[in-house]
C-alpha positions as CSV (number, residue, x, y, z in Angstrom):
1,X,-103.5,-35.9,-117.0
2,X,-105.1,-38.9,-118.7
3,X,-108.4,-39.5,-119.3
4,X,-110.4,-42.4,-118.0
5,X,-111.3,-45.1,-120.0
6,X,-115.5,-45.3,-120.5
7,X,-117.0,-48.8,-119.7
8,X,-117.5,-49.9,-123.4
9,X,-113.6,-49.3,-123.5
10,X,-112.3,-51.1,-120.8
11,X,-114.3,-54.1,-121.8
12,X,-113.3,-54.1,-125.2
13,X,-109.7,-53.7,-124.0
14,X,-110.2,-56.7,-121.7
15,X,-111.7,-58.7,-124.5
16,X,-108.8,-58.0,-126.8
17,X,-106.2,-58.8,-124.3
18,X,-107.3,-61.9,-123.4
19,X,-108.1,-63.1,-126.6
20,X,-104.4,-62.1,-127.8
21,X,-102.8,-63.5,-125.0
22,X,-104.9,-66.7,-125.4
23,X,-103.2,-66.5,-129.2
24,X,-100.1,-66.3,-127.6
25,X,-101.1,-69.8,-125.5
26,X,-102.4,-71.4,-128.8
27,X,-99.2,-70.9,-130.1
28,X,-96.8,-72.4,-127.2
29,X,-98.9,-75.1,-127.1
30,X,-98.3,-75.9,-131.1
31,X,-94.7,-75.3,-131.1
32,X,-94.2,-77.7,-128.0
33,X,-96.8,-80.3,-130.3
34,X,-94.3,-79.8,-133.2
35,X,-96.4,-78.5,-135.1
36,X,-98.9,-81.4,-135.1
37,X,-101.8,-79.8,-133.5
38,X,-104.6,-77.6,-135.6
39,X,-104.5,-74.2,-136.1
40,X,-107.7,-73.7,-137.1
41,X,-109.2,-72.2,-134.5
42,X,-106.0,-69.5,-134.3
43,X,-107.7,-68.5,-137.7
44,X,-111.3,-68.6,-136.7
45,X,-110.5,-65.8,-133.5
46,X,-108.2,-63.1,-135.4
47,X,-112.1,-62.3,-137.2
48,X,-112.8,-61.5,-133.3
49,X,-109.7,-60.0,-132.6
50,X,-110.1,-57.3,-135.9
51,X,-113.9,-56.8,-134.6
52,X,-113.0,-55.9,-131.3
53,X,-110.1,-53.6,-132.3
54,X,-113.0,-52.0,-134.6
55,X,-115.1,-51.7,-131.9
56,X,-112.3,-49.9,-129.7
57,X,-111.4,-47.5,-132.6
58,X,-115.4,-46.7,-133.0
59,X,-115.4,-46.0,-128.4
60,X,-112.8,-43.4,-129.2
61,X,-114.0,-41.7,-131.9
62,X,-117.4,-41.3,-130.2
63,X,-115.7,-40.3,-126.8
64,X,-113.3,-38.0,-129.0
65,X,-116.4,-36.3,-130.3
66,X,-117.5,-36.0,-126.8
67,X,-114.2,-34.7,-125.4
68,X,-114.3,-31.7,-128.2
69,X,-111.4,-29.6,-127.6
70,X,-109.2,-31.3,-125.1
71,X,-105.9,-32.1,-126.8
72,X,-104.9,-34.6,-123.6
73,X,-108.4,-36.8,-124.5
74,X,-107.1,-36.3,-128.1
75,X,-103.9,-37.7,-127.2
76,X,-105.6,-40.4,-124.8
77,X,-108.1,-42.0,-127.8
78,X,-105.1,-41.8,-130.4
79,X,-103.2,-44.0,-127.6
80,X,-106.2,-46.5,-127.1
81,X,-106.1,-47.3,-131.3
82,X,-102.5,-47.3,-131.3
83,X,-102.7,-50.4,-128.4
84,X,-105.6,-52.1,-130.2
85,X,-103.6,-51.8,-133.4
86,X,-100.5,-53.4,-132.1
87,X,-102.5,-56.1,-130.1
88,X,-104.0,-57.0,-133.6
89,X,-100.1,-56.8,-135.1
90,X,-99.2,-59.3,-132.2
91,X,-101.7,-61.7,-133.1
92,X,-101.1,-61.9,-136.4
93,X,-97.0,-62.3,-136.1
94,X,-98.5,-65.6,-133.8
95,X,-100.5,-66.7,-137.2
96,X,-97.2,-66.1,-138.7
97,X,-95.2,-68.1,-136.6
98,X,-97.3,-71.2,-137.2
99,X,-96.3,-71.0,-140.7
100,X,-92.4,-70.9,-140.0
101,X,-92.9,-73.5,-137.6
102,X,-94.6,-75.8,-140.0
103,X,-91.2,-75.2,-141.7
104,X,-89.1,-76.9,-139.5
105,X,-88.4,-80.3,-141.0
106,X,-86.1,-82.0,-138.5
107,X,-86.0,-82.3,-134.6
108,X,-82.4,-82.1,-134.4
109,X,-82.5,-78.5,-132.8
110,X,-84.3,-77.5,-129.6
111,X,-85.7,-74.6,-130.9
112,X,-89.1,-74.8,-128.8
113,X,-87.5,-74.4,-125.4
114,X,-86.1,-71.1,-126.7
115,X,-89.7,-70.4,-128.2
116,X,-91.2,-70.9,-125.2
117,X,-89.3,-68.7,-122.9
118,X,-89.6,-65.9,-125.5
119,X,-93.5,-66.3,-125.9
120,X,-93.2,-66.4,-121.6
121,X,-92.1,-63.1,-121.7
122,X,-94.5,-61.7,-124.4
123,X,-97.1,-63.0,-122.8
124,X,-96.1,-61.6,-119.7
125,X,-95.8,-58.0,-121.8
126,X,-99.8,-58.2,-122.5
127,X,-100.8,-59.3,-118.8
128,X,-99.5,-55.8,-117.6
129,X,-101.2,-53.7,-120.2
130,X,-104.6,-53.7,-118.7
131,X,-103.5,-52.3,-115.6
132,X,-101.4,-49.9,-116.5
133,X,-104.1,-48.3,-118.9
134,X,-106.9,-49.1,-116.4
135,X,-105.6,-47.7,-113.2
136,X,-103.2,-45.0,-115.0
137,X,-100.1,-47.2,-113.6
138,X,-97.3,-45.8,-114.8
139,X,-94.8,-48.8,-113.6
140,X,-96.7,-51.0,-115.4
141,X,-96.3,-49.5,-118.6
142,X,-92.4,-49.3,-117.9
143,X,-92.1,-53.1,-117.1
144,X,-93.9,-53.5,-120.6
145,X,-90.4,-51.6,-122.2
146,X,-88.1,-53.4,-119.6
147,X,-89.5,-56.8,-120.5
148,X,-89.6,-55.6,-124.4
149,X,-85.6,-54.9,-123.9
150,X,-84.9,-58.0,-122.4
151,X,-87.0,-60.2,-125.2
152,X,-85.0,-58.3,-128.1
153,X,-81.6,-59.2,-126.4
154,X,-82.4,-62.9,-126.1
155,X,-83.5,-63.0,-129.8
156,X,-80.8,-61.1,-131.0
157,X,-78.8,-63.9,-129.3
158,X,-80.8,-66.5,-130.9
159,X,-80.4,-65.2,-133.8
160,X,-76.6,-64.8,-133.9
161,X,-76.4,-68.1,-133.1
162,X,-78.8,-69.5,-135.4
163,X,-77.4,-67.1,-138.3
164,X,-73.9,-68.5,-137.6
165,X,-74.8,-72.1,-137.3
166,X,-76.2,-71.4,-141.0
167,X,-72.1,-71.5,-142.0
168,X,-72.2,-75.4,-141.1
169,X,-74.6,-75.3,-144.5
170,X,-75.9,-78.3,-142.2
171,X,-79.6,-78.1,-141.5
172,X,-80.5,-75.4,-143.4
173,X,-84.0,-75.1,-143.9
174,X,-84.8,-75.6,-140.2
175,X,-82.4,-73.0,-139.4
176,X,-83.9,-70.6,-141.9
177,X,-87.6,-71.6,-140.7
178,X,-86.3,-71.0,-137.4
179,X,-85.1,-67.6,-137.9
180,X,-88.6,-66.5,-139.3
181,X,-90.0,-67.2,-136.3
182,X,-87.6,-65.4,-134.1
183,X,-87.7,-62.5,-136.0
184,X,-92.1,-62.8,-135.3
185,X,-91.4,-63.0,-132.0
186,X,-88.9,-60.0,-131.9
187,X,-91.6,-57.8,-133.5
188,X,-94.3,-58.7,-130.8
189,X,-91.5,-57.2,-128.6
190,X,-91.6,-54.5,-131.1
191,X,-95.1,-54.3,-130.6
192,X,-95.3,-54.1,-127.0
193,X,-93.1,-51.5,-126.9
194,X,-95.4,-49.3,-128.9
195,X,-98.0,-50.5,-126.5
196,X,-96.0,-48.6,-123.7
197,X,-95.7,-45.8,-125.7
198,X,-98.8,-45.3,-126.5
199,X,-99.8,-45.8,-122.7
200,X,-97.3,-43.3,-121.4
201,X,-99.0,-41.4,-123.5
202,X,-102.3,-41.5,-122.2
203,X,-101.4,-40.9,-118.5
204,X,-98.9,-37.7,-119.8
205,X,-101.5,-36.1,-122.0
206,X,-98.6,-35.7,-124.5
207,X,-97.1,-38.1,-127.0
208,X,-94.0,-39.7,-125.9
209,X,-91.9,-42.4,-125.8
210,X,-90.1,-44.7,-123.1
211,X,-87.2,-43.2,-123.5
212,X,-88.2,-39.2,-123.6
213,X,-90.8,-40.7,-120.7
214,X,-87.2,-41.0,-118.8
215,X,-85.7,-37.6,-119.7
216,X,-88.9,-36.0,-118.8
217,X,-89.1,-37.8,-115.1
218,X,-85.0,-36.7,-114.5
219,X,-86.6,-33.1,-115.5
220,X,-89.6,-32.5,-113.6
221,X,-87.0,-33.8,-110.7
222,X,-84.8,-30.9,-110.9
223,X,-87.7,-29.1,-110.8
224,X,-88.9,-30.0,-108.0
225,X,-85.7,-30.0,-106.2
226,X,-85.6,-26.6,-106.8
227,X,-89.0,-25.5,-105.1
228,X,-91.7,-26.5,-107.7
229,X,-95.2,-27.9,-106.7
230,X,-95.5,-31.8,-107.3
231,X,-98.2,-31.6,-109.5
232,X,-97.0,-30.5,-112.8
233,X,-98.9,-30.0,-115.6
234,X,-97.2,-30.3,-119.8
235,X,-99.4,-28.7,-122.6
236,X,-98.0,-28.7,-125.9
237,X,-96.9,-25.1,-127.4
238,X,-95.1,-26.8,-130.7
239,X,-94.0,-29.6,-132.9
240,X,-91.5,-28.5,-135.0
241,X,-90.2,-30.1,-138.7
242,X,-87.4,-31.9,-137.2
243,X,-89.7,-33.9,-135.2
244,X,-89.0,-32.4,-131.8
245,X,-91.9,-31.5,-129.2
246,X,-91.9,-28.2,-127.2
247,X,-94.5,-27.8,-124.0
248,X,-94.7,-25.8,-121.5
249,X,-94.6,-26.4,-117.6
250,X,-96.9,-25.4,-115.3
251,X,-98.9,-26.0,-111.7
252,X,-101.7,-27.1,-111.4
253,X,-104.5,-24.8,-111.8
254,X,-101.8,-21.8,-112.6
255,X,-101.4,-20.4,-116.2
256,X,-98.1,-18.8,-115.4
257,X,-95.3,-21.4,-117.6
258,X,-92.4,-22.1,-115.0
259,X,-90.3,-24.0,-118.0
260,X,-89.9,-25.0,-121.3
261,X,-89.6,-29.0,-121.9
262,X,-88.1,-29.5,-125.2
263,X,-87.5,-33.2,-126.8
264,X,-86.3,-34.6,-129.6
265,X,-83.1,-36.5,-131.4
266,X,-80.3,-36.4,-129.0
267,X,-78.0,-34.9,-131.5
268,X,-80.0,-31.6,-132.5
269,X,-80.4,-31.1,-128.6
270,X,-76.8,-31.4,-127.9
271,X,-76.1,-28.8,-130.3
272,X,-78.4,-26.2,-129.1
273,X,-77.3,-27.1,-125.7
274,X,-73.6,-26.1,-126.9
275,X,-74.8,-23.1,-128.9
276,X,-76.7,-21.6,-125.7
277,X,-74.0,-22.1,-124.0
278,X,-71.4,-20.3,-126.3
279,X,-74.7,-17.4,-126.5
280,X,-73.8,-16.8,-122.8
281,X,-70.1,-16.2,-123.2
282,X,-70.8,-14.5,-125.9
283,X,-73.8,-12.0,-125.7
284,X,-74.8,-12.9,-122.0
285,X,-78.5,-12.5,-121.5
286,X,-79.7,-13.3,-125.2
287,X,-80.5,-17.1,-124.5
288,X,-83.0,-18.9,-122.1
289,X,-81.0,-20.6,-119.3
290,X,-80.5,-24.1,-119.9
291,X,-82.3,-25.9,-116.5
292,X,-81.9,-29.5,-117.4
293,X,-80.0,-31.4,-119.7
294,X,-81.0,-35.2,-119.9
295,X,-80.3,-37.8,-122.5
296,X,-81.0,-41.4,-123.0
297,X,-80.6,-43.4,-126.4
298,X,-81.4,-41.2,-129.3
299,X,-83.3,-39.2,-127.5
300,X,-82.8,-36.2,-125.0
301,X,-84.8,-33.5,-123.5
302,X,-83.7,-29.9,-122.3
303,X,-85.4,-28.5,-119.6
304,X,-85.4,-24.9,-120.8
305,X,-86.0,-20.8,-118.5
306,X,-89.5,-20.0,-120.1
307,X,-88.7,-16.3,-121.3
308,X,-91.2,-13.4,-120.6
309,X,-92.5,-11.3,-124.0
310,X,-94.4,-12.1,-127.1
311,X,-92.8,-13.6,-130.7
312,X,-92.2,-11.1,-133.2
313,X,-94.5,-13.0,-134.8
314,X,-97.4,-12.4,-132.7
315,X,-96.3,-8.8,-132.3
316,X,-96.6,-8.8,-136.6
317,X,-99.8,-10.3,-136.5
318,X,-101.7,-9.0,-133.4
319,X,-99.5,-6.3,-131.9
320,X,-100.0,-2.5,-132.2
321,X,-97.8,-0.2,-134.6
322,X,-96.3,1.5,-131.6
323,X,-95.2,-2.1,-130.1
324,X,-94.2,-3.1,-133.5
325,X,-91.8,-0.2,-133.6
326,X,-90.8,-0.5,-130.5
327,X,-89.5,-4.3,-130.4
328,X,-88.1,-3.5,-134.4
329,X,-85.9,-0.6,-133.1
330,X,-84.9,-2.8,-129.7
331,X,-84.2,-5.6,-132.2
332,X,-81.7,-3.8,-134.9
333,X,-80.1,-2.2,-132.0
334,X,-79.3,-6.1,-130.7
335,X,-78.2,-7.5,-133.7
336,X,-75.6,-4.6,-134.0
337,X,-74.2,-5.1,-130.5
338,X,-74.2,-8.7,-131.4
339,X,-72.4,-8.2,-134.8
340,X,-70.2,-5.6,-133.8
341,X,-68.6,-7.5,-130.5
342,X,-68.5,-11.3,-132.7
343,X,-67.3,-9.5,-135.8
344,X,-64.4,-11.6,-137.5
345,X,-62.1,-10.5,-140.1
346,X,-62.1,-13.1,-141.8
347,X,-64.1,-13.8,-145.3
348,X,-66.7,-16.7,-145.4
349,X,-69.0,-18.2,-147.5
350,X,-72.7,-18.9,-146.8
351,X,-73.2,-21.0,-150.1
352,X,-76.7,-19.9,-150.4
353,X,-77.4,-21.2,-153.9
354,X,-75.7,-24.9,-152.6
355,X,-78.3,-24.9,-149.3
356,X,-80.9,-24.4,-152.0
357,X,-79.6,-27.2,-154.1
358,X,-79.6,-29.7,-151.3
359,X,-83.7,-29.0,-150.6
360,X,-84.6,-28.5,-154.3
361,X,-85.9,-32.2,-154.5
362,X,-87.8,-31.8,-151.7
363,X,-89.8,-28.4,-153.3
364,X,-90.1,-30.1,-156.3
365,X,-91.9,-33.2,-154.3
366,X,-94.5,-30.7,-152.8
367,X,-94.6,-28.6,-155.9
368,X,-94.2,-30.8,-159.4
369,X,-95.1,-27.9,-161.7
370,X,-92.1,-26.0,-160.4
371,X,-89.8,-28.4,-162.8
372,X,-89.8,-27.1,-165.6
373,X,-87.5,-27.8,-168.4
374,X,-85.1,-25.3,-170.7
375,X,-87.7,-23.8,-173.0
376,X,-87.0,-21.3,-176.0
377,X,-89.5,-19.1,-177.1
378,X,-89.1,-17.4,-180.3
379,X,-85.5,-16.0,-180.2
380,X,-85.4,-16.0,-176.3
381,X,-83.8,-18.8,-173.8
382,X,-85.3,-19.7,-170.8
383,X,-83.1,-21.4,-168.9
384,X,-84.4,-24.3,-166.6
385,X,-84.6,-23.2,-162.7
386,X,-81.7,-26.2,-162.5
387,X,-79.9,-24.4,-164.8
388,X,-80.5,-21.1,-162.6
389,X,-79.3,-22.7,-159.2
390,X,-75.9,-24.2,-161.2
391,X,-74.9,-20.9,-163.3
392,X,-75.5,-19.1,-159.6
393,X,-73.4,-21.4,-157.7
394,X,-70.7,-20.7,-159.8
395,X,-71.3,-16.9,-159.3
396,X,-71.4,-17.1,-155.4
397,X,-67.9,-18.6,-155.1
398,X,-66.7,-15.2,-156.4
399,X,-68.9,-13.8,-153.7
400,X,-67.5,-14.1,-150.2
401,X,-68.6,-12.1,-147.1
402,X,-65.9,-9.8,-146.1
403,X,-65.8,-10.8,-142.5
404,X,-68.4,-13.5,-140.0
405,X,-70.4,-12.3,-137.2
406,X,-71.8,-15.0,-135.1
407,X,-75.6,-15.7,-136.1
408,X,-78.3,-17.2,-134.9
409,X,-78.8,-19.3,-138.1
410,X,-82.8,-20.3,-137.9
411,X,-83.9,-16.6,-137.4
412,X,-87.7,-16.8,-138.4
413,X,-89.6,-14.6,-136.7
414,X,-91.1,-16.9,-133.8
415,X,-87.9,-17.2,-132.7
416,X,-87.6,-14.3,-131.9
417,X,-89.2,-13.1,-128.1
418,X,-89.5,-9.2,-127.1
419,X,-90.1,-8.7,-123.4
420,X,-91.7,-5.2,-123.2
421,X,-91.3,-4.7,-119.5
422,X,-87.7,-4.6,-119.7
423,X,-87.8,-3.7,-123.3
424,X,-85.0,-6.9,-124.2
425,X,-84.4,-9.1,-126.9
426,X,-84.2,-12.6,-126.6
427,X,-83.4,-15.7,-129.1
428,X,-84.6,-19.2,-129.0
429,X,-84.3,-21.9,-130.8
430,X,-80.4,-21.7,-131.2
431,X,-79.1,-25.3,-132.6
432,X,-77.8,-23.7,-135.6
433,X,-76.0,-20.6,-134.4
434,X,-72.4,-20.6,-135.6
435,X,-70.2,-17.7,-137.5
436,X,-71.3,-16.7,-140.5
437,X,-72.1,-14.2,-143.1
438,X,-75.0,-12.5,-141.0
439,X,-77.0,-12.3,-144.7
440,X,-78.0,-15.4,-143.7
441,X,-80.2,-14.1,-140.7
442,X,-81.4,-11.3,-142.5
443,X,-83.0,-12.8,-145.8
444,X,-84.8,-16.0,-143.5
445,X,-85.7,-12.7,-141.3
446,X,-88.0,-11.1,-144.5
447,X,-88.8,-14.4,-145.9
448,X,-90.1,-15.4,-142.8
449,X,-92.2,-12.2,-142.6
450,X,-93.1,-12.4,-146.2
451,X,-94.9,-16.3,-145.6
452,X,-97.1,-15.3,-142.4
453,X,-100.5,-15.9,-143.0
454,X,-101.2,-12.6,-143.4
455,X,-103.7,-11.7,-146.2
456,X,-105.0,-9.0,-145.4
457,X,-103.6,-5.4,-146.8
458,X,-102.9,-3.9,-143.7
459,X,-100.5,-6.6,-142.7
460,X,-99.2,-7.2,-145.8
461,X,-98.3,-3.2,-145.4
462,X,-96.9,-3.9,-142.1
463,X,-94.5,-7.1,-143.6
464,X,-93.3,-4.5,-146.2
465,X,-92.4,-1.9,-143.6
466,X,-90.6,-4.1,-140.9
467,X,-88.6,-6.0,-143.8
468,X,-87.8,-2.5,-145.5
469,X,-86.7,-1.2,-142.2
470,X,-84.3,-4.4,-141.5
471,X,-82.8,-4.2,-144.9
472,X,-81.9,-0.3,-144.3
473,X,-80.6,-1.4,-141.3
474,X,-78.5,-4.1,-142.7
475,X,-77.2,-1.9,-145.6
476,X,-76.0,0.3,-143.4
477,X,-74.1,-1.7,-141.4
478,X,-72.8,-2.8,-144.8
479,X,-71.5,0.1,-146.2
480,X,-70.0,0.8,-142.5
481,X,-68.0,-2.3,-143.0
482,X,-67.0,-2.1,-146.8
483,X,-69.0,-4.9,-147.0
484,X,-69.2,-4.4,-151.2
485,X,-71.1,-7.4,-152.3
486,X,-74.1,-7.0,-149.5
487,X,-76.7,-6.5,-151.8
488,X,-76.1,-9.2,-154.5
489,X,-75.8,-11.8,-151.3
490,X,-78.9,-10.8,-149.9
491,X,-80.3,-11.4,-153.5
492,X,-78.7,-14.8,-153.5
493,X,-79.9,-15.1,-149.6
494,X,-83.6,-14.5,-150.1
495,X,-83.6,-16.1,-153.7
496,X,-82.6,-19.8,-151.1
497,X,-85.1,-18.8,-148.5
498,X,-88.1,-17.7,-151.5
499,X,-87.6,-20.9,-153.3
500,X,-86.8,-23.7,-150.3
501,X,-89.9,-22.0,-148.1
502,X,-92.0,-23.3,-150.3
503,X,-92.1,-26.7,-149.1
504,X,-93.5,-25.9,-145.9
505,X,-96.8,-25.0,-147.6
506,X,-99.7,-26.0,-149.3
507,X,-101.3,-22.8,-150.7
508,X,-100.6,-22.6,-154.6
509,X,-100.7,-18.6,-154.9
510,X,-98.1,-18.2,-151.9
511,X,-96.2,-21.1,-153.1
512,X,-95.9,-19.8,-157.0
513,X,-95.4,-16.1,-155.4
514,X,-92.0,-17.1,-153.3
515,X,-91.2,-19.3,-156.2
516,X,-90.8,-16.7,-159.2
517,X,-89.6,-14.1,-157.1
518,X,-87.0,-16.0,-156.1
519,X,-86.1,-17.0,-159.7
520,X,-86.7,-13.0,-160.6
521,X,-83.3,-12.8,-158.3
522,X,-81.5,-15.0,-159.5
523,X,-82.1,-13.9,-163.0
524,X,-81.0,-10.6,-162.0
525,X,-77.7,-11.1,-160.3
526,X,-76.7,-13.7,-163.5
527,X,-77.5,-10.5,-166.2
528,X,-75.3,-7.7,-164.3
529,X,-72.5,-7.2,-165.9
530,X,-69.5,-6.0,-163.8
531,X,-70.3,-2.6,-163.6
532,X,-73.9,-3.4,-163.3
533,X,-72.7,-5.6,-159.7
534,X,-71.2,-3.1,-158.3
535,X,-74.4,-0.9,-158.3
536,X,-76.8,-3.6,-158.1
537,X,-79.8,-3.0,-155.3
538,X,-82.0,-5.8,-154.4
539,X,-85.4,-4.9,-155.2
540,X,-87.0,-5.1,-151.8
541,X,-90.4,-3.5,-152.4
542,X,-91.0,-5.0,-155.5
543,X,-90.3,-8.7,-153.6
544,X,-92.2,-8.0,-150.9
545,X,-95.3,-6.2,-151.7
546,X,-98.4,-8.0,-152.0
């Protein structure tokens, strides 16, 4: 639910609407003068225009300090600057247009008619926003995107034209000039559009955009088809690195979460659609029931069952041993099922050391000192960590898992749910899910464990004994299945989780802790000599304690 504007807002808002759209007017008026008339005074209000975007910026900090806590007036003031910024940005592209317009040498294209409808519709665009932020009109902010759609499809007309008509090599200049000020104009659309955004926002609580604003609507329908109060409520529970949003569902006034709402890039969300559907044929009862499944654009939204329990996560961090047990044994006794029923006979390759390779640069832009060069001291090498990952590659092609289980393939420990009252497992979080070696989900498992912020000794004890526990589970299942290279993959496993982990955070004793340790493995594995491999034992405990 949105939070109302305070007085010195709204008038601010006013002020800077008008003043833009009387930009807008300025503007029309010297295209349709041929660029005769003086600009001047265009130049004298932007001062105004930046001063009153100022002042807006200042309300909502003020009002944010106010609000304390309350992510939706969090959200609602970040919405308020991002609409003052782009009202500025739209003044500025009509101080730009002036200049292309002075440009235009010759009269022998119409070009102002054209302008003129354009700047019609922008101006139209900036007429609607006051409402729509002032009475929390939710139809106004949407004829802001329709009107922003139908302004980019007449310039991108305009400007095929104008770009083919540049063939002729007749009237060049004018057509250039002409094409700088179409693509101004197409960035106020831009403009506004972000304008609608950022006012969807406001009245949500929640950042969104038009097009997830559409998804989420077709959602809370289905919803409400199927018995749900009409007043809904979305609170975020996470943003995750791929840039989608999680929140939950609820009534008004209720705590209880009815659903998950889940948005994000169309294609990410299509896959875990799939996967949770092949979960159900597969291991029925594992996955969240998918509710709703909406696209539009690049974006879509699943409307996901909200699953009872706790993380295993939380359950590390806050839970008591005997819960801790309890959801660990219920766990290893689910990933054998799971194992068992999807095992395949035939060998595959996680490529461990090549996953690394592809997010190296991306370590190395987080964590500089990590690249270091080959270095020699005294009589001893020291290879680079470059030369490491390319000398291991080579190694894991000789390295094949002996059969492929289907895995869940993002298996950190918060996506992992334990519902105590019927003592089940449940996974979430499933776009990656596919056959594989099922190392794979056992080293992001104890790395996962191993970077929780837990510093003090008693959970670090408790990391130790959960990833101990789901490596001797693991093992065993292992030497059931002739599986003889287990433990150098799960060296090579946790040496690509270790090092790639690290860019996800910030703290330099963690960061340089995952990092050597993970070289430590790999340094390992490429010293065994054949005899060596075949009794080789990752060193859990000394990895993960501390």
């Amino acid at each position: 639910m949105s939070i109302q504007l305070a007085k010195n807002q709204r008038n601010n808002l006013c002020f800077l609407i008008v003043e833009v759209g009387t930009q807008i007017t300025n503007l029309q008026n010297y295209i349709a003068n041929a660029g005769t008339g003086s600009i001047s005074g265009s130049f004298d209000r932007a001062g105004y225009i930046h001063n009153l975007k100022i002042r807006l910026h200042n309300d909502s900090y003020q009002q944010r300090l106010k609000a304390g806590d309350n992510e939706n007036a969090a959200v609602g003031f970040r919405a308020i600057n991002n609409i003052a910024n782009n009202l500025e940005r739209i003044a500025e592209l009509c101080l730009d247009c002036t200049y292309h317009v002075n440009d235009l040498l010759s009269n022998d294209y119409e070009f102002g008619n054209e302008y003129e409808k354009l700047l019609d519709r922008v101006a139209l665009g900036i007429s609607l926003i006051e409402r729509a932020n002032q009475d929390n009109n939710t139809q106004q902010a949407l004829k802001i995107a329709d009107i922003q759609q139908k302004l980019s499809t007449h310039c991108e007309q305009l400007i095929n034209q104008y770009s083919k008509a540049l063939k002729s090599k007749k009237h060049t200049d004018d057509l250039i000039a002409a094409l700088f000020v179409l693509k101004s104009i197409k960035s106020m659309g831009d403009a506004l559009l972000k304008i609608c955004d950022a006012t969807l926002s406001r009245h949500i609580g929640q950042t969104i955009n038009v097009d997830r604003y559409y998804s989420l609507s077709r959602c809370v329908d289905h919803l409400h088809k199927n018995g749900a109060s009409k007043n809904l409520v979305l609170d975020t529970i996470a943003e995750t690195r791929s840039g989608s949003a999680i929140s939950g569902v609820s009534e008004a006034n209720k705590e209880d979460i009815i659903a998950i709402f889940k948005e994000g890039e169309k294609q990410k969300l299509k896959e875990e659609c799939q996967s949770v559907e092949r979960w159900h044929e597969i291991y029925p009862g594992i996955a969240p029931r998918i509710l709703s499944y909406q696209k539009k654009g690049q974006s879509a939204a699943l409307l996901i069952e909200h699953l009872a329990g706790n993380t295993f996560e939380n359950i590390l961090l806050q839970g008591s041993d005997k819960l801790q047990n309890k959801s660990l044994k219920k766990l290893t006794l689910t990933l054998a099922n799971i194992w068992q029923k999807t095992l395949k006979k035939n060998s595959v390759n996680a490529q461990y050391i090549q996953q690394l390779q592809k997010r190296i640069a991306d370590v190395y832009a987080i964590h500089p000192s990590f690249q270091q060069q080959h270095s020699r001291i005294a009589s001893i090498n020291i290879p680079s960590f470059f030369e490491l990952l390319d000398q291991a590659h080579k190694l894991e092609q000789s390295l094949p898992a002996p059969f492929s289980v289907y895995i869940h393939g993002d298996f950190n420990t918060d996506n992992i749910i334990y519902d105590i009252q019927h003592n089940k497992i449940n996974f979430i979080d499933l776009h990656r899910s596919c056959f594989m070696d099922y190392v794979q989900d056992i080293s992001v498992f104890m790395v996962s464990n191993y970077r929780l912020k837990a510093l003090d000794q008693v959970h670090k004890q408790r990391v130790l004994q959960v990833n101990l526990a789901i490596y001797l589970f693991a093992a065993k299942f292992a030497q059931q299945h002739n599986d003889d290279t287990f433990e150098l993959r799960l060296a090579l496993g946790l040496a690509r989780s270790l090092a790639s982990s690290t860019r996800f955070t910030l703290d330099k004793t963690l960061a340089k802790a995952m990092f050597y340790r993970s070289r430590l493995l790999l340094e390992q594995v490429l010293n065994l000599n054949t005899k060596q491999k075949a009794n080789y034992r990752a060193p859990i405990k000394e990895i993960f304690v501390g």
